[in-house]
C-alpha positions in Angstrom: 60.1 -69.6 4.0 58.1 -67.4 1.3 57.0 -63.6 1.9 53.3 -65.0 2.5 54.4 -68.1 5.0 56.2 -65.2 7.2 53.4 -63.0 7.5 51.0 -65.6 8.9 53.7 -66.7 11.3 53.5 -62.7 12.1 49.8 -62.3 12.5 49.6 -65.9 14.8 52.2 -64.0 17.1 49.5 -61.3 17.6 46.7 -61.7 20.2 43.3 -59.9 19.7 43.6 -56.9 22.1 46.9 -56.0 19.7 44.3 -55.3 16.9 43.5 -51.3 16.8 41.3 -49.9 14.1 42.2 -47.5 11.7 39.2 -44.7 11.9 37.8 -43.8 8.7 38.4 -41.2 6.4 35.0 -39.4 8.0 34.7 -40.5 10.7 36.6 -39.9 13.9 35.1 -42.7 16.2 32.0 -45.3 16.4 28.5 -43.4 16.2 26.6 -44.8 19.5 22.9 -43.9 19.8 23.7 -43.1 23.8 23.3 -39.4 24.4 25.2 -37.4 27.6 22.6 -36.3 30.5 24.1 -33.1 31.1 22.9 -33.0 34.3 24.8 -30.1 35.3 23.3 -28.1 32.8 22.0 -24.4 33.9 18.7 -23.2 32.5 18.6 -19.8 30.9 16.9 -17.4 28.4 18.6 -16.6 24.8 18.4 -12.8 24.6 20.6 -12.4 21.6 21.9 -14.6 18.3 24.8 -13.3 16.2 26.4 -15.1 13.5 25.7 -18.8 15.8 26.9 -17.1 18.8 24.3 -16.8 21.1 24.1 -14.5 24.0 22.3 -16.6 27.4 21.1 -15.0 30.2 20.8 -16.7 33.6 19.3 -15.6 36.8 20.7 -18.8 39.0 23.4 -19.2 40.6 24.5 -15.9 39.5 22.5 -12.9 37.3 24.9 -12.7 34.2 24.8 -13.3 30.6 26.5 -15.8 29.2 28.6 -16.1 25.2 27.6 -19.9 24.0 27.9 -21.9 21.1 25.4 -24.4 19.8 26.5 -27.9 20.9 27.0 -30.8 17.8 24.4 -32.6 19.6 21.5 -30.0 18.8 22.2 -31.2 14.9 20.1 -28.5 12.6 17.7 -27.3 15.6 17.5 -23.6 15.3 17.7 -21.0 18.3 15.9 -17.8 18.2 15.6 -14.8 20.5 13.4 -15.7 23.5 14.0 -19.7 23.7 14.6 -21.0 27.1 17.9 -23.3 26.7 20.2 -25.4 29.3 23.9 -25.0 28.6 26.9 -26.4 30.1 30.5 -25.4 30.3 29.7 -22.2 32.4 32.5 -20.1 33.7 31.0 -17.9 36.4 34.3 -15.9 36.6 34.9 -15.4 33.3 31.9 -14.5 30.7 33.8 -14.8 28.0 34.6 -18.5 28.3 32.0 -20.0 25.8 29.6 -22.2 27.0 27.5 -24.8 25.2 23.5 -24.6 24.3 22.8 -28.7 24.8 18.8 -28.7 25.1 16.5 -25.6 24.0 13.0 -25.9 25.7 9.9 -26.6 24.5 8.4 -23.6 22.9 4.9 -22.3 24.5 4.9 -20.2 21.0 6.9 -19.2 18.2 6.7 -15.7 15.9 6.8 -17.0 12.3 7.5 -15.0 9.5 8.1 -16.0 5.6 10.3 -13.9 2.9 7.0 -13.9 0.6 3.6 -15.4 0.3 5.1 -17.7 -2.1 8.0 -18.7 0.1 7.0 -22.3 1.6 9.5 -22.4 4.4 8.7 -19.9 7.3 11.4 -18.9 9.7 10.5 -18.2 13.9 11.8 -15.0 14.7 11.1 -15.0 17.8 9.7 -17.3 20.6 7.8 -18.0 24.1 6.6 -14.1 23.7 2.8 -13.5 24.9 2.3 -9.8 23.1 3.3 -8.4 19.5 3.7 -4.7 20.0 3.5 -3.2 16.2 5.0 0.1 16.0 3.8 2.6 13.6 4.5 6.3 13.3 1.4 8.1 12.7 3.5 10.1 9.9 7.0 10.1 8.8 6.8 7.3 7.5 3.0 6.8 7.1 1.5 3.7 8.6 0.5 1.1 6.8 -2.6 -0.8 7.4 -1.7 -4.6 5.1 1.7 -4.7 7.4 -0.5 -3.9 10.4 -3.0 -6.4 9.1 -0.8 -9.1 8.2 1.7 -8.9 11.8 -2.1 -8.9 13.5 -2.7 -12.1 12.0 0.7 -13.8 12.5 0.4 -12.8 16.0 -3.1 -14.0 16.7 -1.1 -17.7 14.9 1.3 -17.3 17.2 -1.4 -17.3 20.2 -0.2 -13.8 21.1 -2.2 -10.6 22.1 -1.5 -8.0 19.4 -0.9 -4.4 20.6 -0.3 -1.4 18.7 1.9 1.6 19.6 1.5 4.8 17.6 4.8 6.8 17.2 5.0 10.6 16.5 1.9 11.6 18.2 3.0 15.2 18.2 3.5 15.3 14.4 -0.2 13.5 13.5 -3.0 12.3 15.1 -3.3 8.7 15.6 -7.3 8.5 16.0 -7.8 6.6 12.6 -5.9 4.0 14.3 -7.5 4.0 17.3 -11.0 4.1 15.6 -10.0 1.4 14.1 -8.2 -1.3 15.6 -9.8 -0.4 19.5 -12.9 -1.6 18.4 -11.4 -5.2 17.6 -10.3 -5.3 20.9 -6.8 -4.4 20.3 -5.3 -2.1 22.6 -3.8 1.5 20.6 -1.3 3.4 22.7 -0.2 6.6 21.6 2.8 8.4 22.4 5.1 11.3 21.6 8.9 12.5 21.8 8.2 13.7 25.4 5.1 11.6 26.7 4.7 9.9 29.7 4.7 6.0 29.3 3.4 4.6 31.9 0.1 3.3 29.7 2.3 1.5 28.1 4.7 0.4 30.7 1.4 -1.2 32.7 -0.3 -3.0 29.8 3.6 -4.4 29.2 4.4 -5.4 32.7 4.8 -9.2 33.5 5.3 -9.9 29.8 7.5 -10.8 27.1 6.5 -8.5 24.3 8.4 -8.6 21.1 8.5 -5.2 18.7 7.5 -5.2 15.4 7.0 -2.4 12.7 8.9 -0.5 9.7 12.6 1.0 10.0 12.0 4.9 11.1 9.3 4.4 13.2 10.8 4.9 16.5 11.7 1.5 17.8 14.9 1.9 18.6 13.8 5.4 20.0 10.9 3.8 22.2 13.4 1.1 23.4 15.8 3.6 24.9 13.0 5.6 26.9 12.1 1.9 28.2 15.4 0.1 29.0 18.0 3.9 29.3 20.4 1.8 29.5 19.5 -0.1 26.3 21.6 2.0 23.8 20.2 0.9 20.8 21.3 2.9 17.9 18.2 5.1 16.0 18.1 6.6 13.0 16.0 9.1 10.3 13.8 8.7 7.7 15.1 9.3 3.9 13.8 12.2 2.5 13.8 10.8 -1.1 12.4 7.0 -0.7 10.4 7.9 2.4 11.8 4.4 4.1 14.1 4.3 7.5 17.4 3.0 8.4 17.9 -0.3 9.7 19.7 0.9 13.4 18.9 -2.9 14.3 20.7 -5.3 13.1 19.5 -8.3 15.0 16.5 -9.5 17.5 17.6 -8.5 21.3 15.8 -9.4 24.2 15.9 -6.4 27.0 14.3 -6.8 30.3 12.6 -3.7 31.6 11.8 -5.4 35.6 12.5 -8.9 36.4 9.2 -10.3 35.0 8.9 -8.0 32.2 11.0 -8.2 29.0 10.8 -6.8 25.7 12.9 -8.0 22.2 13.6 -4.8 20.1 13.8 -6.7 16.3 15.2 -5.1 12.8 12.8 -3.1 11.0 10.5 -5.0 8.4 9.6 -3.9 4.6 7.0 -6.6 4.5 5.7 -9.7 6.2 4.8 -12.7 4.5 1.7 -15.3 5.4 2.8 -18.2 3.4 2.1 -20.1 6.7 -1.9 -19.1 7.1 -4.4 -20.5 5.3 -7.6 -18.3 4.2 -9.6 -19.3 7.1 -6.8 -17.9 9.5 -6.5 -15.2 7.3 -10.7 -14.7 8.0 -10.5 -14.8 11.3 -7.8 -11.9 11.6 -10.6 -9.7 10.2 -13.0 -10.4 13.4 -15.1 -7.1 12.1 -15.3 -8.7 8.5 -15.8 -11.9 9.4 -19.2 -11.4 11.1 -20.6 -10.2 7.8 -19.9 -13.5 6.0 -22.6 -15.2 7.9 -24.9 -13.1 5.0 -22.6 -14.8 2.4 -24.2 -17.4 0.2 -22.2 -20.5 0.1 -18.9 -21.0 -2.0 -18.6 -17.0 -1.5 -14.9 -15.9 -2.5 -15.4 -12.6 -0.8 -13.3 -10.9 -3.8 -16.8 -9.8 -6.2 -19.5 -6.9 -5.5 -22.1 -9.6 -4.5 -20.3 -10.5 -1.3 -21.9 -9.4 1.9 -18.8 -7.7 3.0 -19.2 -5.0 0.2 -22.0 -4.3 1.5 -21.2 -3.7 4.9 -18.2 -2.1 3.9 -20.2 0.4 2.0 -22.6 1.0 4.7 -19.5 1.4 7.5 -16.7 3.4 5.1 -14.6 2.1 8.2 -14.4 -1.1 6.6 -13.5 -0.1 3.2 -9.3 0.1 4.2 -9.6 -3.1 5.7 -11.9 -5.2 3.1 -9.3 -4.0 0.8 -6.4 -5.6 2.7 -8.1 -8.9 3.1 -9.0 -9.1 -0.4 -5.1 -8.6 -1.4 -4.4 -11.4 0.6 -6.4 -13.4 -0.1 -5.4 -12.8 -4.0 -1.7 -12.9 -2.9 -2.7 -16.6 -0.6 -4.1 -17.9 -4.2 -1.4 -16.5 -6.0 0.7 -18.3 -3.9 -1.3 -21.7 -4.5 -1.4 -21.5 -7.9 
């Protein structure tokens, strides 16, 4: 009998549950479009991510926070600060046991931030928050009113109240603030090295508030007198550039009573729209915006015949603030073009 004859005798011998597949080079067994339920899964709150480790807190069955990993079934879905998630894998008795994020909730709201104007793809920083507390020291570094402006108007995006804390009371006075921002209905709370903060801690209770502002401003300060048991790192101010240390090096989530939490965030340089088109833009310049009803139509708002110059120049108030909208609206079209 030839080679060939004796290896169809060979294969006749074999019956159809001998047959096993060889798994290709890729792939390690059949895809199947049938997900696990996970219905053992526990529902809690991300409070810190490091490197794709995430740090999960949960209140039920036990208060502790939990290390987890991203699960392969979340694919490319990203996980901020402040996302309600349901892992699996829990080890009550030992924390360091890595779990498994398998579902992150549905977000009531998300933070979102871009490198530049020019930069298309925004990232969330954080989520589900309901205040933006900017941070600015009223010297030391100086405040600045376009980062103000702009983390206003990403938070009014966001559907979040903006508040503003004033830092360094004691150096500088922080009524130009106050004079202006108070009168668009956003709160101004000032405080110093050795104030009492109990303003603050009853306009924050019973919400997630997330802190935003410029390295050296007293974040990480203002978180410690919050949480004491927060240790966040602080640092100074350079002399020579003026600009602050980053102390924090990632978003953290800190909870101050059971309802109330705040997430303490690495200081910004800048904070980029790309995101918000000019009509949002508009409308996060409520006390400029009600002078465009004198604008004749196809007004650009960036010449000396726009009615905002006028009311500008008749409330020197204004003048800080036209001059903010007007560079973003040049940096939006910048952008565009």
């Amino acid at each position: 009998m030839d080679f060939i004859g004796e290896c169809v005798n060979k294969l006749q011998d074999y019956d159809e549950d001998d047959f096993r597949s060889r798994p290709g080079k890729y792939k390690s067994r059949p895809r199947s479009k049938d997900r696990p339920k996970f219905e053992n899964a526990l529902t809690g709150l991300v409070i810190t991510v490091d490197r794709g480790r995430f740090t999960v807190h949960l209140n039920e069955p036990n208060e502790i926070d939990i290390y987890a990993v991203k699960a392969r079934e979340l694919g490319r879905k990203g996980v901020v600060v402040g996302d309600l998630v349901e892992i699996v894998g829990v080890d009550i008795n030992n924390s360091e046991n890595m779990a498994r994020i398998v579902k992150v909730m549905e977000r009531k709201n998300s933070l979102q931030k871009s490198a530049d104007d020019s930069e298309s793809n925004e990232r969330s920083l954080v989520s589900n928050i309901d205040m933006v507390a900017i941070v600015v020291a009223t010297a030391d570094p100086e405040p600045n009113p376009r980062l103000i402006d702009r983390t206003i108007i990403a938070a009014r995006l966001a559907n979040a109240q903006p508040l503003i804390i004033a830092t360094k009371t004691d150096i500088s006075s922080s009524q130009t603030l106050s004079d202006i921002y108070q009168a668009l209905d956003i709160p101004v709370v000032s405080i110093s090295k050795n104030s009492e903060l109990d303003e603050l801690l009853d306009i924050l209770k019973d919400k997630t508030t997330v802190l935003i502002g410029p390295s050296g401003v007293g974040k990480s300060t203002l978180v410690n007198r919050l949480v004491p048991d927060a240790q966040r790192r602080t640092g100074a101010v350079n002399d020579v550039t003026g600009q602050g240390k980053h102390t924090s090096t990632s978003a953290f989530a800190l909870r101050i009573d059971a309802k109330t939490w705040i997430i303490d965030t690495p200081g910004i340089r800048s904070f980029g729209l790309a995101h918000a088109s000019a009509d949002e833009i508009l409308a996060g310049f409520p006390d400029l915006m009600q002078a465009t009803t004198k604008c004749s139509k196809g007004c650009s708002h960036q010449d000396t015949s726009c009615a905002i110059e006028a009311a500008a120049f008749e409330n020197p108030v204004l003048l800080p603030r036209l001059d903010s909208f007007r560079r973003l609206l040049v940096s939006l079209e910048q952008a565009d073009g």
